[in-house]
VOPAGU-2260 file (C-alpha; in pm, 1 decimal, decimal comma):
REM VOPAGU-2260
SITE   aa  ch    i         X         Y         Z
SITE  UNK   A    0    2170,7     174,4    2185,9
SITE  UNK   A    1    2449,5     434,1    2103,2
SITE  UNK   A    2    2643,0     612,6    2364,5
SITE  UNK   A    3    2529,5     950,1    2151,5
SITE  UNK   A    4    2144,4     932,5    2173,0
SITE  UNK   A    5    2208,9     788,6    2544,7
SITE  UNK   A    6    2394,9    1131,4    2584,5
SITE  UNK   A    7    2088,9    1328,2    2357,1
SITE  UNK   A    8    1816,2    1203,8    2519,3
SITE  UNK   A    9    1952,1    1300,8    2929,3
SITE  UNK   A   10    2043,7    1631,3    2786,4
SITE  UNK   A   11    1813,3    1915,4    2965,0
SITE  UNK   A   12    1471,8    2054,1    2844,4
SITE  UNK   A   13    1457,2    2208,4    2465,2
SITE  UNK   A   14    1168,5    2255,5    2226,0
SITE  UNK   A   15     820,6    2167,6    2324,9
SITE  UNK   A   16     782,3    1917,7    2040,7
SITE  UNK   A   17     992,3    1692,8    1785,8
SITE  UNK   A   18     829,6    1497,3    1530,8
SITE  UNK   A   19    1037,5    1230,6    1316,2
SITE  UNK   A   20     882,0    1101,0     971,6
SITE  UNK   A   21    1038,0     797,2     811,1
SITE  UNK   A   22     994,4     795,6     444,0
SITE  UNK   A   23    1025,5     561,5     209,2
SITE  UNK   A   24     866,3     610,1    -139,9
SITE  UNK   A   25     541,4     761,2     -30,3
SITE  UNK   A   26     652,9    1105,8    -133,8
SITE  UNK   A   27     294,2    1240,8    -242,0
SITE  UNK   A   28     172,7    1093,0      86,3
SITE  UNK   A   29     445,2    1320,2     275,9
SITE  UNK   A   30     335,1    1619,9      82,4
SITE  UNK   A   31       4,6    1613,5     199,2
SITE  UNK   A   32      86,1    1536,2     563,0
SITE  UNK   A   33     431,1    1818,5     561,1
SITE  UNK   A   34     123,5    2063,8     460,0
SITE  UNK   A   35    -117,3    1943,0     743,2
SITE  UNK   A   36     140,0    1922,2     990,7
SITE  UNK   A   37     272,1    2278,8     915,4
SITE  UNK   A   38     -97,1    2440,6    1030,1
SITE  UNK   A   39     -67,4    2175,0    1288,2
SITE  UNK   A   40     220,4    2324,6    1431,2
SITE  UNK   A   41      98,7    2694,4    1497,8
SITE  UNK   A   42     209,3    2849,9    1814,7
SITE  UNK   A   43     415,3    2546,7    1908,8
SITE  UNK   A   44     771,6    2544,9    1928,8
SITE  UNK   A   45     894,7    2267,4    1793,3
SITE  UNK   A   46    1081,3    2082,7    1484,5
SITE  UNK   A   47    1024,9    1836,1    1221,9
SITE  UNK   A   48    1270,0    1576,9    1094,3
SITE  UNK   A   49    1197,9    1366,5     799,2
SITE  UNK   A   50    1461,4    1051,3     761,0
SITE  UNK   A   51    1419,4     928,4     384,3
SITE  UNK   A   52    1509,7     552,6     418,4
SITE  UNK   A   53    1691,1     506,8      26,6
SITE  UNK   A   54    1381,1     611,5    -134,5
SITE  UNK   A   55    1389,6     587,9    -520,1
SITE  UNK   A   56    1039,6     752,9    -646,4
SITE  UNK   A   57    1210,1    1107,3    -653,3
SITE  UNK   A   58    1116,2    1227,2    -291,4
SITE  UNK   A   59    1447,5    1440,1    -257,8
SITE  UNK   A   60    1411,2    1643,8    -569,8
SITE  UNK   A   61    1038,9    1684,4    -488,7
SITE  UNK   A   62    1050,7    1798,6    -160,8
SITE  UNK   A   63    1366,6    1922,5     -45,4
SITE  UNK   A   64    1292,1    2285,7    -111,3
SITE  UNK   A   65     938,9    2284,9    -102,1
SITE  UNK   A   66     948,0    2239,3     271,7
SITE  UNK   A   67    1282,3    2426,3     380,6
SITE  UNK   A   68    1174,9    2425,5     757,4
SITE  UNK   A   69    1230,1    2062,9     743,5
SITE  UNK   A   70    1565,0    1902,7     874,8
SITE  UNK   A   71    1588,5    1642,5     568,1
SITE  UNK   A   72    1865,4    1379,3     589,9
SITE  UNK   A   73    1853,1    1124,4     311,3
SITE  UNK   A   74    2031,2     794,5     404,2
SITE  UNK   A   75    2178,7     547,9      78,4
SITE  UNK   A   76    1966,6     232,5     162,0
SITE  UNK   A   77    1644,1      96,2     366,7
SITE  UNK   A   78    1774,9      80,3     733,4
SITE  UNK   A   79    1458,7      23,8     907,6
SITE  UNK   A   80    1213,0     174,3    1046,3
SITE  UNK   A   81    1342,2     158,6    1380,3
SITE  UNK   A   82    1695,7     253,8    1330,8
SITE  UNK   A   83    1580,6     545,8    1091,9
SITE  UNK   A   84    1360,8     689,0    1389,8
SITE  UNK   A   85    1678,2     619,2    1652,3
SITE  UNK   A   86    1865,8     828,8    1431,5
SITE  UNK   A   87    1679,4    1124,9    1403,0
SITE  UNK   A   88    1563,5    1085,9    1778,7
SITE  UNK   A   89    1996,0    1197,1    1835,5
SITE  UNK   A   90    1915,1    1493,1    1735,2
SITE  UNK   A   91    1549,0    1548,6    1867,2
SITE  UNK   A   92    1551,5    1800,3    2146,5
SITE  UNK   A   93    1199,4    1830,2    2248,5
SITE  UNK   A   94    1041,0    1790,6    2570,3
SITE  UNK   A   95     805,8    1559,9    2350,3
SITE  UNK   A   96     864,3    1318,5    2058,8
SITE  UNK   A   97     641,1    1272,3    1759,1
SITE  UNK   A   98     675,4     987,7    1588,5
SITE  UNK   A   99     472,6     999,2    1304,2
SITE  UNK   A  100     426,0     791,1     960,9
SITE  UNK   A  101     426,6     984,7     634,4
SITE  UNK   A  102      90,9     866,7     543,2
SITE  UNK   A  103    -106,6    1038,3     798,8
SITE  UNK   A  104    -314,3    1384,1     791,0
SITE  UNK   A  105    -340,5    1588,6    1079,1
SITE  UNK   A  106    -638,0    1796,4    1172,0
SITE  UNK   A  107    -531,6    2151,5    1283,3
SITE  UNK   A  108    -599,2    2160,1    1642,2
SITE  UNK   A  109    -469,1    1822,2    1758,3
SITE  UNK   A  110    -132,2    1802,8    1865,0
SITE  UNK   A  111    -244,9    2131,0    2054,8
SITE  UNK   A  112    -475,6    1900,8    2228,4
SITE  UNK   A  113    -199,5    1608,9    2247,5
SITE  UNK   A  114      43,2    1816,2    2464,9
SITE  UNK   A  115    -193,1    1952,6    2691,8
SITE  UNK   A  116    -325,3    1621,4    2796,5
SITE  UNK   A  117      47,5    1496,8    2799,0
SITE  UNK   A  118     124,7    1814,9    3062,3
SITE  UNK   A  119    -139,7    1763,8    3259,1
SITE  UNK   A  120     -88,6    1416,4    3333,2
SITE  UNK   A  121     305,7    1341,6    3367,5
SITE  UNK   A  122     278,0     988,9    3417,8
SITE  UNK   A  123     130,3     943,6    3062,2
SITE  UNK   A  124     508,6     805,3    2866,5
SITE  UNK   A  125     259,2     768,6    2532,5
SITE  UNK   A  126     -38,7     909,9    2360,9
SITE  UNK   A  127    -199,6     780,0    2070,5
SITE  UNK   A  128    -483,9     894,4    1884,5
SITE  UNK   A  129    -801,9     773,3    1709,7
SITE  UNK   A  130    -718,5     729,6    1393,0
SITE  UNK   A  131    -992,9     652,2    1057,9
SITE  UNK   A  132    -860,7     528,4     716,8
SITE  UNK   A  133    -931,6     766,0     409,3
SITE  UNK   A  134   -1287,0     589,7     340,7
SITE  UNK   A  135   -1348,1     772,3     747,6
SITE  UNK   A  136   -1372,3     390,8     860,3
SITE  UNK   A  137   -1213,5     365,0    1208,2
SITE  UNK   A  138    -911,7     189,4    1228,3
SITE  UNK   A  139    -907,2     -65,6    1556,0
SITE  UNK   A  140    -542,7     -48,5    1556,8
SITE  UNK   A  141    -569,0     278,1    1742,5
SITE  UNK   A  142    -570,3     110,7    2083,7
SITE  UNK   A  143    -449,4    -227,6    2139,0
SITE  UNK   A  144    -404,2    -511,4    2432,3
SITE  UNK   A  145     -85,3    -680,2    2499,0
SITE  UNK   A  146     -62,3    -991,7    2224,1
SITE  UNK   A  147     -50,7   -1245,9    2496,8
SITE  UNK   A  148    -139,4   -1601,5    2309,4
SITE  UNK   A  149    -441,8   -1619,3    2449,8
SITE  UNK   A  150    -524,9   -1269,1    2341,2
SITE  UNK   A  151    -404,2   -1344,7    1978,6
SITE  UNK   A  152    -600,7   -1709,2    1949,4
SITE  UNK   A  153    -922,5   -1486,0    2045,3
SITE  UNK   A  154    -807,7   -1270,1    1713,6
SITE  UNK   A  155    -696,9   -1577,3    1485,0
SITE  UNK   A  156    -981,3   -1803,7    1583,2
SITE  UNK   A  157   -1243,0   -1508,6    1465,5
SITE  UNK   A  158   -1420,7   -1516,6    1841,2
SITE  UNK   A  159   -1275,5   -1130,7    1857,5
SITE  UNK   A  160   -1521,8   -1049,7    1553,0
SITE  UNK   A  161   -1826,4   -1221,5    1713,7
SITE  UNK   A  162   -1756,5   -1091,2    2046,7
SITE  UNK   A  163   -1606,1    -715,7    1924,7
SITE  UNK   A  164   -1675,5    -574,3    2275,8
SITE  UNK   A  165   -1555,6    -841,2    2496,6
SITE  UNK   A  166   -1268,8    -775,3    2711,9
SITE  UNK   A  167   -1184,0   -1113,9    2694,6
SITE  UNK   A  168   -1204,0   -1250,7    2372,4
SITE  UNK   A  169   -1200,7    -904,1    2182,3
SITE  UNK   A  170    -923,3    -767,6    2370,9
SITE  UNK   A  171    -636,9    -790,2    2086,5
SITE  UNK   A  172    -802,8    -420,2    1950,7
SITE  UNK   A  173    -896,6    -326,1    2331,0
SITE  UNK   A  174   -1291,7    -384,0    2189,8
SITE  UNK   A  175   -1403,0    -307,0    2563,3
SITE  UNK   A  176   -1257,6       1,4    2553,5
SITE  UNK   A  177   -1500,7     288,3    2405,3
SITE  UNK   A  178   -1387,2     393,8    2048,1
SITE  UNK   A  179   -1463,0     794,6    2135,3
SITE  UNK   A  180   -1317,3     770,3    2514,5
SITE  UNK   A  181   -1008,4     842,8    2662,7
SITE  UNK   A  182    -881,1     538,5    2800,5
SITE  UNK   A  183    -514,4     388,7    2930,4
SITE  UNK   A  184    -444,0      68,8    2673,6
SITE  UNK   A  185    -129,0    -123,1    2660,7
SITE  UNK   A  186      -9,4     -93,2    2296,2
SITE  UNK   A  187     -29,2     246,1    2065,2
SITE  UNK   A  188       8,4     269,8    1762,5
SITE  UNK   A  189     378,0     350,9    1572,6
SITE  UNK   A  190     194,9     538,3    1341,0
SITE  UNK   A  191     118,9     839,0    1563,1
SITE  UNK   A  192     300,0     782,4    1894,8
SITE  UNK   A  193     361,5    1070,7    2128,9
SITE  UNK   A  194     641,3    1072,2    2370,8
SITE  UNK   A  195     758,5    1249,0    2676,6
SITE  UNK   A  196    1100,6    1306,7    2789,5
SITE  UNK   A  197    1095,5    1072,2    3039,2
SITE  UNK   A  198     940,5     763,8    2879,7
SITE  UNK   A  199    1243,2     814,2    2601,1
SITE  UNK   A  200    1515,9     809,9    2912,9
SITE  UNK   A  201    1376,8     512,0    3005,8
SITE  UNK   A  202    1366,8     347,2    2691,8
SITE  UNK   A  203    1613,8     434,2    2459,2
SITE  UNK   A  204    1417,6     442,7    2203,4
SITE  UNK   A  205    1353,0     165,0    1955,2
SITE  UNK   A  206    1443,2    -163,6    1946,6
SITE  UNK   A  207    1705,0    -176,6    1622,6
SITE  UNK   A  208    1654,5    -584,9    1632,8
SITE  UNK   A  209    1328,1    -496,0    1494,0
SITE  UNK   A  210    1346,8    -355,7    1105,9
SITE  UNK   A  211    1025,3    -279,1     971,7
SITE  UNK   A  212     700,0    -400,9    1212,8
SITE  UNK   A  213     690,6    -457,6    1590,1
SITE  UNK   A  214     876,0    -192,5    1722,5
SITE  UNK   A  215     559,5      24,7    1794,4
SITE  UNK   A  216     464,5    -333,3    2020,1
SITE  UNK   A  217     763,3    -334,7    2198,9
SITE  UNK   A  218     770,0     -14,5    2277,4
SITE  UNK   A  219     488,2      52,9    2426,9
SITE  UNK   A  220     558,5    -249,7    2627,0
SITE  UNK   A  221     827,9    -142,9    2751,5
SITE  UNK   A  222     768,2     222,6    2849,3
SITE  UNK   A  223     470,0      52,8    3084,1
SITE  UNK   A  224     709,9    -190,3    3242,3
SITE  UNK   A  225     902,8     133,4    3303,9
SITE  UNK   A  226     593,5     238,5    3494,7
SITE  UNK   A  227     431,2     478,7    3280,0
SITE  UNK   A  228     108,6     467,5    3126,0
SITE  UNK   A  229      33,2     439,1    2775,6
SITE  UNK   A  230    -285,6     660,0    2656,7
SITE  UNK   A  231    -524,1     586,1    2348,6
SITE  UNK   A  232    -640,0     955,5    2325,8
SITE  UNK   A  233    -988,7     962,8    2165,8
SITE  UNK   A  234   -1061,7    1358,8    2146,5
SITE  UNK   A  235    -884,2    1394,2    1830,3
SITE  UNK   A  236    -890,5    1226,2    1502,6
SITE  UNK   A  237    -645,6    1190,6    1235,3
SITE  UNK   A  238    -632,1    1010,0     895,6
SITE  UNK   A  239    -379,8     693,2     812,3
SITE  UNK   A  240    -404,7     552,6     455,3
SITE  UNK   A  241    -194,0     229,6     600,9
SITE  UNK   A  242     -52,8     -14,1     285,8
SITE  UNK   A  243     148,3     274,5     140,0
SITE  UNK   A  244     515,3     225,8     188,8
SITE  UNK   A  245     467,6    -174,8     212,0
SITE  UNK   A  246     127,6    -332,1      56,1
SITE  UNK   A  247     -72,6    -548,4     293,2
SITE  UNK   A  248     -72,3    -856,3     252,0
SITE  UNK   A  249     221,9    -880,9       4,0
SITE  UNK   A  250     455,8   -1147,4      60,2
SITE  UNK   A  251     695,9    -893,5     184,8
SITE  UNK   A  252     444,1    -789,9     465,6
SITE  UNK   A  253     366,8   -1066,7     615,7
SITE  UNK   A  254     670,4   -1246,8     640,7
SITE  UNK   A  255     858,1    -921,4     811,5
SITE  UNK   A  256     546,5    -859,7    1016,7
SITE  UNK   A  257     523,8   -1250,3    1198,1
SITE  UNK   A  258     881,8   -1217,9    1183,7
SITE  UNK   A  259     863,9    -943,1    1437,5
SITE  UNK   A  260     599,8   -1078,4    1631,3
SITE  UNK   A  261     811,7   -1423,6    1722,4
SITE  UNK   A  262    1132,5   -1194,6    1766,2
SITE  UNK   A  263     890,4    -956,0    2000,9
SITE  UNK   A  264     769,2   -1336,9    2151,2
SITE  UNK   A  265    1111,3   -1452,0    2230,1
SITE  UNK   A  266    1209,1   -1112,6    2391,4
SITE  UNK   A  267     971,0   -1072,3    2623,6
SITE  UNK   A  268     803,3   -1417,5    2733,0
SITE  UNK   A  269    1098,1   -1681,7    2664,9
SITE  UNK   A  270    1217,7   -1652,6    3020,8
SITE  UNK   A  271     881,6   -1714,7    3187,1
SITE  UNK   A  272     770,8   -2000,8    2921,7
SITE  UNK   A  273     525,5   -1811,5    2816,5
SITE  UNK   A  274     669,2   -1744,9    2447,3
SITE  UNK   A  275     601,5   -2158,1    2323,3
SITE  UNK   A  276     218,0   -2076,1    2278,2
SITE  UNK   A  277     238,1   -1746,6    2145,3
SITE  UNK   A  278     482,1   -1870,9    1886,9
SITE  UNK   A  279     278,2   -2141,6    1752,3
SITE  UNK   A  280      -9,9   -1897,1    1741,6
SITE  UNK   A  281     168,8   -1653,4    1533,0
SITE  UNK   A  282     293,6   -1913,6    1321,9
SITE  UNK   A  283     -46,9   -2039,2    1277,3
SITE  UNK   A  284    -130,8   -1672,0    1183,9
SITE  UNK   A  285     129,8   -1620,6     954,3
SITE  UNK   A  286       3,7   -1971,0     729,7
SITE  UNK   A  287    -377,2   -1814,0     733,5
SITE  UNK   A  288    -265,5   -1482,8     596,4
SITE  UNK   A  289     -59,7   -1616,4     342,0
SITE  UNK   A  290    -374,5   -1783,5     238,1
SITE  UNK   A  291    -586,9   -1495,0     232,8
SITE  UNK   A  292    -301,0   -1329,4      52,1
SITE  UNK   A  293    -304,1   -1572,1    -217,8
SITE  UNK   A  294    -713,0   -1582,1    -247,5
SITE  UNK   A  295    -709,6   -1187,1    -227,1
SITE  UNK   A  296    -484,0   -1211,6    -576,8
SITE  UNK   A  297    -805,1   -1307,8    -793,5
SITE  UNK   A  298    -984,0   -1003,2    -707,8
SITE  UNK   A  299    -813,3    -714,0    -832,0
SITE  UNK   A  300   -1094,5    -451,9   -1036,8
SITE  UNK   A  301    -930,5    -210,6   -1320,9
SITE  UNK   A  302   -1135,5     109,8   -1387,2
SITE  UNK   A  303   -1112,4     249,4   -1751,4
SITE  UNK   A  304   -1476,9     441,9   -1738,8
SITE  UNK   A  305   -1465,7     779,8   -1634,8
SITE  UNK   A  306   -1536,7     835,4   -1252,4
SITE  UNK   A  307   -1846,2    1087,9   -1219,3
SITE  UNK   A  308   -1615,1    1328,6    -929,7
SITE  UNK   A  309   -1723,6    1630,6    -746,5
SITE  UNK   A  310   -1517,9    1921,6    -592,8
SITE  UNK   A  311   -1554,3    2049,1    -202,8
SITE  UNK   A  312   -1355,9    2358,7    -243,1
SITE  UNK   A  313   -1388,7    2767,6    -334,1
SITE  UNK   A  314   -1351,9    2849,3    -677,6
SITE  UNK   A  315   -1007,7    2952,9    -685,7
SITE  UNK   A  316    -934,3    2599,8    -552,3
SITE  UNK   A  317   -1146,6    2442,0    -781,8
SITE  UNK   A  318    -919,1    2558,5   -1036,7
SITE  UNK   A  319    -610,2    2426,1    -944,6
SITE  UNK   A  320    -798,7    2097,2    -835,0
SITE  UNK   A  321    -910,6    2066,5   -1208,6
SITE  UNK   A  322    -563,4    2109,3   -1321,5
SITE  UNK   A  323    -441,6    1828,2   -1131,2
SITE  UNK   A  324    -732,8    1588,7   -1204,2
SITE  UNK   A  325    -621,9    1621,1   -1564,6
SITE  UNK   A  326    -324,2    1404,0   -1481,2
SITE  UNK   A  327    -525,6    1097,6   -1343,3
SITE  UNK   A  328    -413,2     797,9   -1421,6
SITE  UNK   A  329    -815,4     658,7   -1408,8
SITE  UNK   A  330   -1028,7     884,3   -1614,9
SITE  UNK   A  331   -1254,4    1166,4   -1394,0
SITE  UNK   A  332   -1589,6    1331,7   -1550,2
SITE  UNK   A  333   -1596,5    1654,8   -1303,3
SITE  UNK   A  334   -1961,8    1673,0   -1237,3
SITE  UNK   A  335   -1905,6    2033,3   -1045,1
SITE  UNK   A  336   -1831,9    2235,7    -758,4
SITE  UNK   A  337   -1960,2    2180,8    -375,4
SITE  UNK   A  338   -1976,5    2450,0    -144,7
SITE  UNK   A  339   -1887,7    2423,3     199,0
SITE  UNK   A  340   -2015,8    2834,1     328,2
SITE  UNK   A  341   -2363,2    2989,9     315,5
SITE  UNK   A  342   -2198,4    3313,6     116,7
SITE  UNK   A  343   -2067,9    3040,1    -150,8
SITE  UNK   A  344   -2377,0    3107,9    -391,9
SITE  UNK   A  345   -2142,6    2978,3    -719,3
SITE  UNK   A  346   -2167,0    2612,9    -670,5
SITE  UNK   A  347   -2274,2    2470,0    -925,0
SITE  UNK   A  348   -2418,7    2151,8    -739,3
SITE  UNK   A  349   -2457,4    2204,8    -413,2
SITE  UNK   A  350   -2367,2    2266,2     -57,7
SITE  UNK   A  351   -2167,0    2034,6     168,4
SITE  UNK   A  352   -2465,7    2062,4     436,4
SITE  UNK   A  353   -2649,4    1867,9     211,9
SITE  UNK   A  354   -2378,2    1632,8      65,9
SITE  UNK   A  355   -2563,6    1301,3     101,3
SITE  UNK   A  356   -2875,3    1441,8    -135,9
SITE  UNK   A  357   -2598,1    1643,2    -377,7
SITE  UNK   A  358   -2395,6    1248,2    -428,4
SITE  UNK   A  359   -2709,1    1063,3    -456,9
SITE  UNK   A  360   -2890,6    1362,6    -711,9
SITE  UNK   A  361   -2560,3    1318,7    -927,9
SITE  UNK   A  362   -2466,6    1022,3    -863,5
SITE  UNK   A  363   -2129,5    1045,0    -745,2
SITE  UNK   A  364   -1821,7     841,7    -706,9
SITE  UNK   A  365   -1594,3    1002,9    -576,6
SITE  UNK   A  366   -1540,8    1369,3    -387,7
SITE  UNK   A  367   -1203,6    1561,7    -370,4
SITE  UNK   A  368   -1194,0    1810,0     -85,4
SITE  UNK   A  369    -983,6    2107,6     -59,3
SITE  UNK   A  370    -840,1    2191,1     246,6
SITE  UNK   A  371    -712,8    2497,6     165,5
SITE  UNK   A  372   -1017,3    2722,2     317,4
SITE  UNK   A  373   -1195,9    2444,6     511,6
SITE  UNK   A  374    -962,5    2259,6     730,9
SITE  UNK   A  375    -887,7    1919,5     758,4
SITE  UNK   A  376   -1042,1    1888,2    1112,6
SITE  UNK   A  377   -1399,4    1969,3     951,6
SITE  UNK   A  378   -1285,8    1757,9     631,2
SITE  UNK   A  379   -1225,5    1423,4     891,4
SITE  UNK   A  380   -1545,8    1521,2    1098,0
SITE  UNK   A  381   -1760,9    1523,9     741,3
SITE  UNK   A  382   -1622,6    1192,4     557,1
SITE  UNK   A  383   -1693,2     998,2     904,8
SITE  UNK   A  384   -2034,9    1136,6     831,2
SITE  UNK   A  385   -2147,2    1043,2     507,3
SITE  UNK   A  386   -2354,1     809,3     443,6
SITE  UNK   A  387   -2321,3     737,2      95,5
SITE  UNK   A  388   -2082,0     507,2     -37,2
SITE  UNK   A  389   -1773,5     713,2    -230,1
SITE  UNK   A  390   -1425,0     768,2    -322,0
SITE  UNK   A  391   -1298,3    1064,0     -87,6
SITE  UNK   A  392    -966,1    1225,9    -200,2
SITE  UNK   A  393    -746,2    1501,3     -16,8
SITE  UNK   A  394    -550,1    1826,5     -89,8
SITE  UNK   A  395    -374,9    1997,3     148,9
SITE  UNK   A  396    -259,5    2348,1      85,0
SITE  UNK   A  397      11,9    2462,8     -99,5
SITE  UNK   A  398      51,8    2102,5    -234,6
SITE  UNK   A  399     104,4    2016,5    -594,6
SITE  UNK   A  400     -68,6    1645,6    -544,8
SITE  UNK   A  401    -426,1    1431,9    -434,1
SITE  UNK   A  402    -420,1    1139,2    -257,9
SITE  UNK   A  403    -663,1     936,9     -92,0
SITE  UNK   A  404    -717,9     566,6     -51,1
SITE  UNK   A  405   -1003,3     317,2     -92,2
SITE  UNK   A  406    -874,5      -5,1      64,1
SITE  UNK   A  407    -646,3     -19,9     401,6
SITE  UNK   A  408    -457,9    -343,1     240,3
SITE  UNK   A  409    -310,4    -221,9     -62,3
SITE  UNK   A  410    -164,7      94,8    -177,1
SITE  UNK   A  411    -382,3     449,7    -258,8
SITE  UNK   A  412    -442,3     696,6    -500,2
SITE  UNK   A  413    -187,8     987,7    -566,7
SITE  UNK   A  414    -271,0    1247,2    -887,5
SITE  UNK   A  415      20,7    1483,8    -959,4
């Protein structure tokens, strides 16, 4: 680590919050969570830093001066995820750090909640929150076990998914641990990882060996051999698309990501033997994935009939949510408008309180919601909710896109 972020991060008390974003082609994705994280931010003094790691899709010229309280800095090539973080984390002057991926949306109330747990209880070094995907499924990844081998044979062998509550043999996604409790866990997630001061001191930061996957693992590891707990903070929920910046699955992915798992292996069990039989279990998972990578190939579906879509949203929102549905790259028959208040008597189909009886009476597919008027905390609460089987998509406010996501492998859905 640098002598300049040794010399940033001991320097005294600033802001109550920085939050670093590491982008990299996902630039529609980042729109929608700049605009979430903006109402996010009310009342707290903080700042946001967004590293662009040699993106190509236009994310400069797009964004730049749509979001001027941003502290952009756009680097030539793809240094890593780690690095990229490390850099902005010089600069970073809050008592907490943020580090957040681009494909997330925040409800409005819950880095509010974050910090006030995190003050109450000092010896917390990480929080991480319950995160759902954007078909509201919840993603296990939220709260994690140390990989030990024995941990990651449960998880490879398939005895985790017959046994998902056993603190044994499930405990690779912490399945004994309560999906809607607080709870300490040993590994958070990179893709919403709160900081404190102190547990940044401590660690430096991230590991910079690490370039793309791992360095969430190792860091959480390491800020609880520091002596500081790591939290899997269940009274919020946020939304992660996943598979956006690198497909699942992909070649790509899962060579980097056993990569990192037998450099994470040889860093922290070589000395104590430990790392032989973790190795030859990641290896092991590393040849079954490139399996199911090659089987998953033969079942790609292409769309060309139109896609019978609804609208949660007022009907100035509706509107602009028209005009943007015009540019979909998969055809969409707008079946009408969904209102989400009792004084909302221009619907033309219905009323959210009733949303399972207004899909199934017009047989939708999919469901755009605007969060302009209703909120993205009541928009995460009501797609965990519904029962029926459709497509949901997401506009934030003062954004010019839609995106949403059907599958947590591959990449989503972006209309512009």
């Amino acid at each position: 680590m640098g002598s300049a972020l040794k010399k940033r991060i001991s320097q005294e008390k600033g802001l109550e919050l920085s939050i670093i974003i590491v982008n990299y082609n996902v630039k529609y994705f980042l729109e929608q969570c700049l605009c979430s994280l903006q109402a996010a931010l009310t009342n707290i003094e903080s700042e946001v830093f967004v590293i662009d790691n040699g993106s190509t899709d236009g994310s400069k010229e797009y964004l730049t001066n749509k979001f001027t309280w941003v502290n952009f800095s756009w680097l030539p090539e793809n240094i890593g995820f780690g690095k990229a973080n490390n850099l902005a984390l010089q600069k970073a002057t809050g008592n907490y750090i943020l580090f957040l991926n681009p494909d997330t949306i925040l409800p409005e109330d819950c880095l509010k909640h974050c910090l006030q747990y995190m003050n109450a209880h000092p010896q917390t070094g990480a929080l991480g929150v319950r995160m759902i995907d954007g078909s509201g499924k919840f993603l296990k990844e939220s709260k994690r076990m140390l990989p030990t081998a024995r941990v990651s044979f449960y998880k490879i062998s398939g005895l985790a998914a017959l046994f998902p509550h056993s603190k044994k043999m499930a405990a690779y996604y912490a399945g004994h641990l309560p999906e809607k409790e607080i709870n300490e866990t040993d590994i958070l997630a990179g893709a919403f990882m709160m900081c404190s001061r102190k547990a940044i001191d401590l660690t430096h930061g991230f590991d910079e060996d690490f370039f793309m996957y791992g360095e969430d693992v190792d860091l959480s590891y390491r800020i609880q051999k520091a002596g500081l707990k790591n939290i899997y903070f269940a009274d919020t929920s946020i939304i992660h698309f996943k598979g956006e910046s690198t497909q699942r699955f992909s070649k790509e992915y899962v060579n980097r990501f056993y990569e990192a798992m037998q450099l994470f292996s040889k860093k922290h069990f070589a000395e104590a033997g430990k790392n032989k039989p973790l190795s030859a279990a990641i290896e092991f998972a590393r040849i079954t994935s490139h399996v199911k990578r090659l089987l998953r190939k033969g079942f790609i579906i292409s769309r060309t009939k139109p896609t019978d879509t609804a609208v949660v949203s007022t009907q100035p929102e509706f509107s602009r949510i028209i005009h943007i549905l015009k540019n979909a790259s998969n055809p969409v028959l707008i079946k009408g408008r969904i209102a989400f208040g009792d004084n909302d008597v221009e619907a033309q189909i219905g009323n959210i309180k009733n949303i399972d009886k207004v899909i199934k009476a017009n047989q939708l597919k999919q469901i755009v919601f605007a969060a302009e008027t209703i909120g993205f905390k009541k928009i995460i609460i009501l797609i965990e909710n519904i029962k029926k089987p459709v497509v949901f998509l997401f506009h934030a406010a003062g954004s010019h896109s839609i995106v949403g996501s059907t599958k947590k492998n591959g990449q989503g859905i972006t209309i512009f």
